[in-house]
C-alpha positions as CSV (number, residue, x, y, z in Angstrom):
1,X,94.5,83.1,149.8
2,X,91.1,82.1,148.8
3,X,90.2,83.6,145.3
4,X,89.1,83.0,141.7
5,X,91.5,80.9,140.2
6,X,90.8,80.0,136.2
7,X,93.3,77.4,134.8
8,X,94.6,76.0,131.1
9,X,91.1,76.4,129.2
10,X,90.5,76.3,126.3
11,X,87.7,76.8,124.3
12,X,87.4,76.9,120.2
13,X,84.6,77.5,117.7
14,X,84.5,75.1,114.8
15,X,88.6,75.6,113.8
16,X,88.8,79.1,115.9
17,X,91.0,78.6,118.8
18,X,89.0,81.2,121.1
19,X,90.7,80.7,124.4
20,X,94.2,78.7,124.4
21,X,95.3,77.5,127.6
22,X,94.1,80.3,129.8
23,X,95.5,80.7,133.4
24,X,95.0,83.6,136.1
25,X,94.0,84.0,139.9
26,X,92.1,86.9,141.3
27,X,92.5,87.0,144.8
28,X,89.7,88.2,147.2
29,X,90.1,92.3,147.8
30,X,92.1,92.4,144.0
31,X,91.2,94.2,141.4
32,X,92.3,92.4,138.7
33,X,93.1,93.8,134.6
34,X,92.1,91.8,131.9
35,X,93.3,93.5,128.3
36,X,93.7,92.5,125.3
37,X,92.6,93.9,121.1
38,X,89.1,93.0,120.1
39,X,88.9,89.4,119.7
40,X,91.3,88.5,122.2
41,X,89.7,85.7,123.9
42,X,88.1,88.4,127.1
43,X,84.4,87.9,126.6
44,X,84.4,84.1,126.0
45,X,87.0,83.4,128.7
46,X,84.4,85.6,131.3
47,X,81.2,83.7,129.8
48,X,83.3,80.5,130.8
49,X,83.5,81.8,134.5
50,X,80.2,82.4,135.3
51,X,79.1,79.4,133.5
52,X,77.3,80.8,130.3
53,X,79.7,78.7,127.9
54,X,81.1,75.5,128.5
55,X,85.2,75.0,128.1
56,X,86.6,72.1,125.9
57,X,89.3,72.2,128.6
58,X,90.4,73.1,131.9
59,X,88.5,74.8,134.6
60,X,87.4,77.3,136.8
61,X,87.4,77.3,140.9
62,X,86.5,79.4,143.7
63,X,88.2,79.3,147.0
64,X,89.7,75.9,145.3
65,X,86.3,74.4,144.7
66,X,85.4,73.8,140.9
67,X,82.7,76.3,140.1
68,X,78.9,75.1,139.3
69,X,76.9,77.3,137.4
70,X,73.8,75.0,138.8
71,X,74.8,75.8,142.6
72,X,72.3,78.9,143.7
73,X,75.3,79.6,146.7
74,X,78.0,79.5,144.5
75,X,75.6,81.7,141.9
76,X,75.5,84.5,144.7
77,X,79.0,84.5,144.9
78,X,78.8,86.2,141.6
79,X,78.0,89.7,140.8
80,X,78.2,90.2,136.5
81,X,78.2,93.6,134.7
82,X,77.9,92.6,131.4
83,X,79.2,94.9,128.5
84,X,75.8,95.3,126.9
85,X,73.2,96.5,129.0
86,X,71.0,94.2,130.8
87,X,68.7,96.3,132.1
88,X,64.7,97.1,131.5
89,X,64.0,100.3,129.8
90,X,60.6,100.2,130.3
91,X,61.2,99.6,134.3
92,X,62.3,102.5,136.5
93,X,65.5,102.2,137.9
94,X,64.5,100.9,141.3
95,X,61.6,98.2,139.5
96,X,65.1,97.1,137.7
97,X,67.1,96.7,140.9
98,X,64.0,95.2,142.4
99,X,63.4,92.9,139.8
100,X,66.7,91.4,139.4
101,X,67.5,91.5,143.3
102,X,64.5,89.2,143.8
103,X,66.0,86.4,141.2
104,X,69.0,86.7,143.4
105,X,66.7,85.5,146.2
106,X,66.5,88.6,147.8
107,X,62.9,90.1,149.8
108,X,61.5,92.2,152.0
109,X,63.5,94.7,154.2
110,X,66.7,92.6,153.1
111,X,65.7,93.8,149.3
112,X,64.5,97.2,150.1
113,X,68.4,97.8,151.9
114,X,70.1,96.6,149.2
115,X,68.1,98.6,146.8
116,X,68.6,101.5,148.5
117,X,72.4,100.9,149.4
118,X,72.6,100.5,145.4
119,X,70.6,103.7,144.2
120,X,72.9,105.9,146.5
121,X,76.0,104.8,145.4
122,X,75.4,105.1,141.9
123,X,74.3,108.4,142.3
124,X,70.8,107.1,141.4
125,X,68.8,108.1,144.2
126,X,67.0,111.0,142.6
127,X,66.3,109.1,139.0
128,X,65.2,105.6,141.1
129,X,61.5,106.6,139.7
130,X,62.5,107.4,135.9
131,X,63.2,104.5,133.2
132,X,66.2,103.9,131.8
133,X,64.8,105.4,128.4
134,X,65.3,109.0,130.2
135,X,69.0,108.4,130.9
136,X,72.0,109.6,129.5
137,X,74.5,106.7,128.6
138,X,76.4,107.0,131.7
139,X,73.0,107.1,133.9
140,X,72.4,103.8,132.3
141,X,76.1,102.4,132.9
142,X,75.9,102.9,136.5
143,X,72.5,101.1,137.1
144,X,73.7,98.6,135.2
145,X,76.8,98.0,137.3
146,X,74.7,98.5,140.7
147,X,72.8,95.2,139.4
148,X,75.8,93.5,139.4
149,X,75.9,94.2,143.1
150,X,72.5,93.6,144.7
151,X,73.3,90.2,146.1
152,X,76.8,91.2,148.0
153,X,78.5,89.1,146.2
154,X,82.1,88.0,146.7
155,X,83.3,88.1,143.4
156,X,82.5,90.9,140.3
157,X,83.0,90.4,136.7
158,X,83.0,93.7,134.9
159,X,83.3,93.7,131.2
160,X,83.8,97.2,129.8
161,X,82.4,98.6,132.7
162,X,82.7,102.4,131.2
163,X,82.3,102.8,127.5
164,X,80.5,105.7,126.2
165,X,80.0,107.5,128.9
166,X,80.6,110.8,130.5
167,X,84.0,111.5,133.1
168,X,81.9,111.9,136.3
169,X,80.1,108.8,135.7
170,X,83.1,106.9,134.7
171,X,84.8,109.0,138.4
172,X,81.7,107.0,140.2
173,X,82.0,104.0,138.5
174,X,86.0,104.0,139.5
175,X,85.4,104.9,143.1
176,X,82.6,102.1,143.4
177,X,84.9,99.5,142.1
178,X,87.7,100.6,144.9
179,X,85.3,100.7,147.1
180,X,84.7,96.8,146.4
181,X,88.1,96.2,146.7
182,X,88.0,97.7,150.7
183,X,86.0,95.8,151.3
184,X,87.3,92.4,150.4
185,X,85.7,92.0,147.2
186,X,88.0,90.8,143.9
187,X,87.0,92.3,141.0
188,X,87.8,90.9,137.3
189,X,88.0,93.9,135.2
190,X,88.2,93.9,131.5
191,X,88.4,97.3,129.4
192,X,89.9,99.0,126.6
193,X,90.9,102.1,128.5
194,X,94.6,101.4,129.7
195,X,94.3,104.6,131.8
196,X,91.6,103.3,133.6
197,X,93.4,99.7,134.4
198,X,96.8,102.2,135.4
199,X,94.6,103.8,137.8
200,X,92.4,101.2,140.2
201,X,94.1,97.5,139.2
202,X,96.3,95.5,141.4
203,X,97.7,93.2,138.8
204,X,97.1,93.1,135.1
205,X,96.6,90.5,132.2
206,X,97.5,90.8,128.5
207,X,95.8,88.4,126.6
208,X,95.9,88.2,122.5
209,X,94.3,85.5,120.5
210,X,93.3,83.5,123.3
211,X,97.0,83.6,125.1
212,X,98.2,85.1,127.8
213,X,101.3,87.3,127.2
214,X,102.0,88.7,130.2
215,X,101.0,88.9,133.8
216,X,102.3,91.1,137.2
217,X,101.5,94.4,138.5
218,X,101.8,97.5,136.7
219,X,105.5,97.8,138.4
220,X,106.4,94.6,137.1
221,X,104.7,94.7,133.3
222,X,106.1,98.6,132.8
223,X,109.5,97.5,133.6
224,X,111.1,100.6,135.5
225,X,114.7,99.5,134.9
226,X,114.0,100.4,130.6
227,X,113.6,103.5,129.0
228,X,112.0,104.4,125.4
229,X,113.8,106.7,123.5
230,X,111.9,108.0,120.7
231,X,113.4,109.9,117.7
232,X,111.1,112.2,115.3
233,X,111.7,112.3,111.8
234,X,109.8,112.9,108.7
235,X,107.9,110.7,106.3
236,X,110.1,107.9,105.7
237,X,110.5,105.9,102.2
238,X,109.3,102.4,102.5
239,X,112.4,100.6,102.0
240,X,114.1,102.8,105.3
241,X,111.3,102.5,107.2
242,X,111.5,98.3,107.2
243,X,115.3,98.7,107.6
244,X,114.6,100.3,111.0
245,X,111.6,98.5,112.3
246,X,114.0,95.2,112.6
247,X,116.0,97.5,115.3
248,X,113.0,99.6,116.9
249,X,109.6,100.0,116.5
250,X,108.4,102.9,113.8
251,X,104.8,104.8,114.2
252,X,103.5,106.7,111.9
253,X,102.4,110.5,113.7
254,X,99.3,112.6,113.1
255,X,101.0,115.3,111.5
256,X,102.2,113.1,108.6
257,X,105.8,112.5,110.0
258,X,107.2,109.1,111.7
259,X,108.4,108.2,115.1
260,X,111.4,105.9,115.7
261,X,111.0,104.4,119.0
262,X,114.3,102.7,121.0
263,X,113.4,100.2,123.8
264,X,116.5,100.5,125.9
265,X,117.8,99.5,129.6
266,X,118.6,102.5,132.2
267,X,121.5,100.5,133.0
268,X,123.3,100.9,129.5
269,X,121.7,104.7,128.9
270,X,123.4,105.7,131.7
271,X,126.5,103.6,130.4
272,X,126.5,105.6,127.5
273,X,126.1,102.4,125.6
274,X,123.3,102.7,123.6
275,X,123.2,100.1,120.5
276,X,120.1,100.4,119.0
277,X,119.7,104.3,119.5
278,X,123.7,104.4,117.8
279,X,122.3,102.1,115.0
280,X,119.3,104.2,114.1
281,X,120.8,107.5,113.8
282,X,123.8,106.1,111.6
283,X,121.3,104.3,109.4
284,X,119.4,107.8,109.3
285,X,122.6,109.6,109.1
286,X,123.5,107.6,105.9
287,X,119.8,107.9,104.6
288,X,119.9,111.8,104.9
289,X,116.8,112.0,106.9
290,X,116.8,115.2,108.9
291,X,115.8,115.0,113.1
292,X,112.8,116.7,114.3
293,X,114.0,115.6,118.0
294,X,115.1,113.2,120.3
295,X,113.0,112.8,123.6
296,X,112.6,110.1,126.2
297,X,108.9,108.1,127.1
298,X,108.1,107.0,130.6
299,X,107.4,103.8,130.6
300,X,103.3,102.5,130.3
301,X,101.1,99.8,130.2
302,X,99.9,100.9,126.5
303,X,103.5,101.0,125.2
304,X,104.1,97.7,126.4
305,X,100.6,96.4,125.0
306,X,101.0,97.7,121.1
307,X,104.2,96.1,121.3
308,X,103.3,93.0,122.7
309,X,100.0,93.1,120.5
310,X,101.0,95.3,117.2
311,X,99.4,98.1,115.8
312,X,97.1,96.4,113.6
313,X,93.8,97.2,113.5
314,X,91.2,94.6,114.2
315,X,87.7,94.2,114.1
């Protein structure tokens, strides 16, 4: 199937190892996830796909041709939503879509469609005479997206399509990008919102620290055949608390007590055979630590990402 297909790069600043042998496909029609923690690797891999930033290694293709950042056809293949604005606040809305549709080549009636087709699915129809100065921050996210598709392009790079803005932009910004995928369009989709990738991607990439950790569709990353148990306890001492995080993984809770979680298969909960559960209530047994409770967690693609990522935080 002809796609976007991105393969072992690599890219590194001075003795920072950016990107570390990067690979992924986005088929035509896809919506593809791309998630990782803040300095992950997302931005520079997508500046390397549309040619901003040069790889030390590897390479990018489209329908199996190597991409050229110099080739104006291969160019309108590319619709780009960056993650900060690029948009004209002194311009109206439909001087901004007219602008940057005619550097994609675009004129007369063929322009005027697009610009028009744009506006109204945005939601921007009745605002395509104010400047982005008068919008709110969702107003603003949604032009800035319908840029990214003036030129029809067959391919859409979206990086953090939705932050800061309201839920019925965000709901128009969601339907748009499903829309896309109707209509043959693959979509790369980067965010920080694991609810958001849940809801419209196909398939999903964790990356951390330039590496890919995982890769499948939400079926295949969540795991349906394991279970998370998670036991509530109070405040833990230190010492106990390290004891247990070499069985399970302990979180610390809003209301000042801990949570114990248990990553366990259905197949030996319903066997009744439940090791690491049986090891972390005798080591709390033994400890004297009181149970708030003992509950079960569906599976979800943020679970698996702290633990494939960590807790830390990171700027």
């Amino acid at each position: 199937m002809n796609g976007l297909r991105v393969s072992n790069l690599r890219k590194s600043y001075g003795t920072h190892l950016a990107v570390d042998g990067l690979s992924f496909q986005v088929d035509q029609g896809e919506i593809f996830g791309l998630i990782g923690p803040n300095g992950a690797g997302k931005s520079t891999t997508m500046l390397i796909i549309i040619g901003l930033l040069r790889a030390d290694a590897g390479k990018v293709e489209f329908d199996g041709r190597p991409f050229d950042p110099n080739n104006a056809d291969m160019r309108s293949w590319l619709g780009i939503a960056p993650q900060e604005l690029a948009i004209y606040p002194e311009l109206t809305a439909a001087q901004n879509l007219r602008f940057f549709g005619k550097l994609n080549g675009l004129s007369g009636a063929k322009l005027k469609d697009r610009v028009d087709y744009v506006l109204a699915l945005t939601g921007l129809t009745p605002n395509a005479d104010h400047t982005p100065s008068t919008f709110s921050g969702g107003m603003s996210r949604r032009l800035n997206f319908g840029i990214a598709l003036l030129n029809e392009p067959r391919f859409v790079i979206l990086d953090e399509p939705t932050v800061g803005i309201d839920p019925q932009s965000r709901s128009n910004l969601l339907d748009g990008v499903r829309d896309l995928s109707r209509q043959g369009v693959g979509v790369l989709y980067a965010s920080h919102y694991m609810e958001e990738v849940e809801a419209i991607c196909h398939r999903v990439a964790i990356i951390d620290r330039g590496r890919l950790l995982r890769q499948g569709t939400l079926d295949e990353l969540q795991d349906r055949t394991r279970i998370d148990l998670c036991v509530r306890v109070p405040a833990l001492p230190l010492e106990l608390a390290g004891r247990l995080a070499e069985i399970a993984e302990v979180r610390r809770e809003p209301d000042g007590g801990q949570s114990i979680l248990v990553h366990e298969s259905l197949e030996t909960q319903r066997a009744g055979q439940s090791g690491r559960l049986r090891a972390v209530l005798e080591t709390l047994e033994q400890a004297r630590i009181p149970l708030r409770g003992i509950s079960t967690q569906e599976a979800s693609l943020e679970t698996l990402f702290l633990r494939l990522t960590g807790r830390t935080l990171r700027d």
